[in-house]
C-alpha positions, 0 to 999 in steps of 0.5 A: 084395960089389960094388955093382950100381949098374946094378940100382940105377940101374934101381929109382929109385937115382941116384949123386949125386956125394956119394959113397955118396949117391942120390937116389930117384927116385919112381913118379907117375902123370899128376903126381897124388900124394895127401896120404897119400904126400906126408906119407910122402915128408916123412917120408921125406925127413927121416929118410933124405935131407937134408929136401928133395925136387926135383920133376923136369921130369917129374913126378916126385919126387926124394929126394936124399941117400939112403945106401947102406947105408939102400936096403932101409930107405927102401924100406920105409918108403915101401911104407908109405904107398903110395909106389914107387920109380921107373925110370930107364935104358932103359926106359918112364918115368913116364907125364907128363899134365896135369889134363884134363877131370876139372879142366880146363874146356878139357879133352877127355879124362881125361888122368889115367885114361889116364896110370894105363892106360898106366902099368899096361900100361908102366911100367918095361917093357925097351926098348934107349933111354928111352922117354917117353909125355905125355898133354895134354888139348887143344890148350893143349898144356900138356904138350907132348905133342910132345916126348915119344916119343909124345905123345897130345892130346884133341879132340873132332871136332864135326859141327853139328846145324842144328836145335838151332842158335839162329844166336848165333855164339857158337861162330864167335866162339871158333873160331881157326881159322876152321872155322865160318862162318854160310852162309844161316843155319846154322854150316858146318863147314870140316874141313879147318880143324877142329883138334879143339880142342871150343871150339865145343861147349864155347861153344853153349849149345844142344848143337847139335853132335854130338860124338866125343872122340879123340885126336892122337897124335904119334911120335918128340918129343925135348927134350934133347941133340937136338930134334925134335918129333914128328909125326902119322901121321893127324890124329885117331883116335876110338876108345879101344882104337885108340889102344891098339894104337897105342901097343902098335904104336909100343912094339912097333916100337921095341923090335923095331927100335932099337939100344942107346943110340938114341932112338924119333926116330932109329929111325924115321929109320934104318929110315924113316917110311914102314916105320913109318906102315905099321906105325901105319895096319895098327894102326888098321885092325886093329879 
């Protein structure tokens, strides 16, 4: 019987050029794997591969050098600590984040909760052309969520409570924007300026800003052969199932319309970003 390399290439299973050899690509969510499948990817990785693993740009984990003939076996024995194989080909892929507020103290959201979310209700889901989600937690960027197909960052839109103000400057001081300034003895907020970056709340040792965490949500990033990054509809969206339909909208208008073999970039290009913003904004008007 003939080797479905296409239905292996679609568990995980990549044709390493040793002939008969794969390396096994694994699921991880958000980068966060625990002690209890680190030690069976080990395990694993020993017995059937060459006793390494790579760690992908993505996130992930690799298992080079799996045999043919032992697929069902490493299967199995990774089930047994929690371990699944991943995806490849064209379809939604790993679900990349950085540690966020749980662990990052500049942190704006739980990167690491969404990323589990949006994993549950995409991974592996049919699409004509790979189909990448990164998820930062703050304006540090540090999962450049630009370059992904949508790229989802934390903020936090502040509004200052003058009566809770001590006039310390502190949150002025670490604005680089230069959204805050004291007029007449109290913060003024510029927002145009404002980039939902939360340093000013993160800095006052008084709480005097009201606060609203959210979301920066950019479309269409690429980083391979070809290079874009991707671009924002609206500046901040401040509701959680929003930001769902959003998502559900761009996954949606992507499989919809894309040809086999393109990326979400140049879907929205070829059908036009004004067709595809107006898909966006009726996503966020429909609460």
């Amino acid at each position: 019987m003939a080797t479905d390399y296409a239905l292996l290439k679609k568990g995980g299973f990549m044709r390493q050029k040793q002939k008969n050899n794969f390396s096994l690509r694994l699921r991880v969510v958000g980068g966060n794997i625990s002690a209890k499948q680190l030690a069976k990817i080990a395990e694993v990785a020993e017995k059937y591969g060459d006793g390494h693993v790579h760690l992908t740009s993505r996130q992930s984990v690799e298992i080079p050098f799996i045999k043919l003939d032992q697929i069902d076996e490493v299967k199995n024995a990774l089930a047994e600590g929690d371990v699944e194989p991943g995806v490849c080909g064209p379809r939604v892929r790993t679900i990349t984040a950085c540690q966020g507020a749980a662990i990052c103290p500049s942190g704006c959201i739980d990167t690491y909760a969404l990323a589990k979310e949006l994993d549950d209700r995409y991974f592996a889901k049919e699409l004509p052309h790979k189909f990448k989600f990164g998820i930062t937690g703050c304006r540090n960027n540090c999962l450049k969520s630009e370059e992904n197909d949508v790229g989802i960052k934390g903020g936090i839109r502040v509004k200052p409570i003058p009566e809770s103000c001590i006039k310390c400057g502190l949150c002025i001081k670490v604005c680089r924007e230069g959204a805050l300034v004291m007029e007449d003895e109290k913060i003024v907020l510029d927002t145009e300026k404002c980039n939902y970056c939360g340093r000013c709340v993160k800095s006052c040792p008084t709480d005097a800003y009201e606060q609203t965490q959210g979301y920066v949500v950019s479309f269409g990033g690429l980083f391979g052969n070809k290079i874009n990054q991707g671009k924002e509809v609206v500046d901040f969206i401040d509701d959680h199932n929003t930001l769902l339909r959003v998502c559900d909208a761009a996954v949606e208008f992507f499989k919809n319309n894309a040809n086999a073999g393109e990326r979400f970039k140049f879907t929205i290009d070829r059908i036009g970003r004004d067709k595809f913003e107006e898909v966006i904004k009726e996503a966020i008007k429909n609460e």
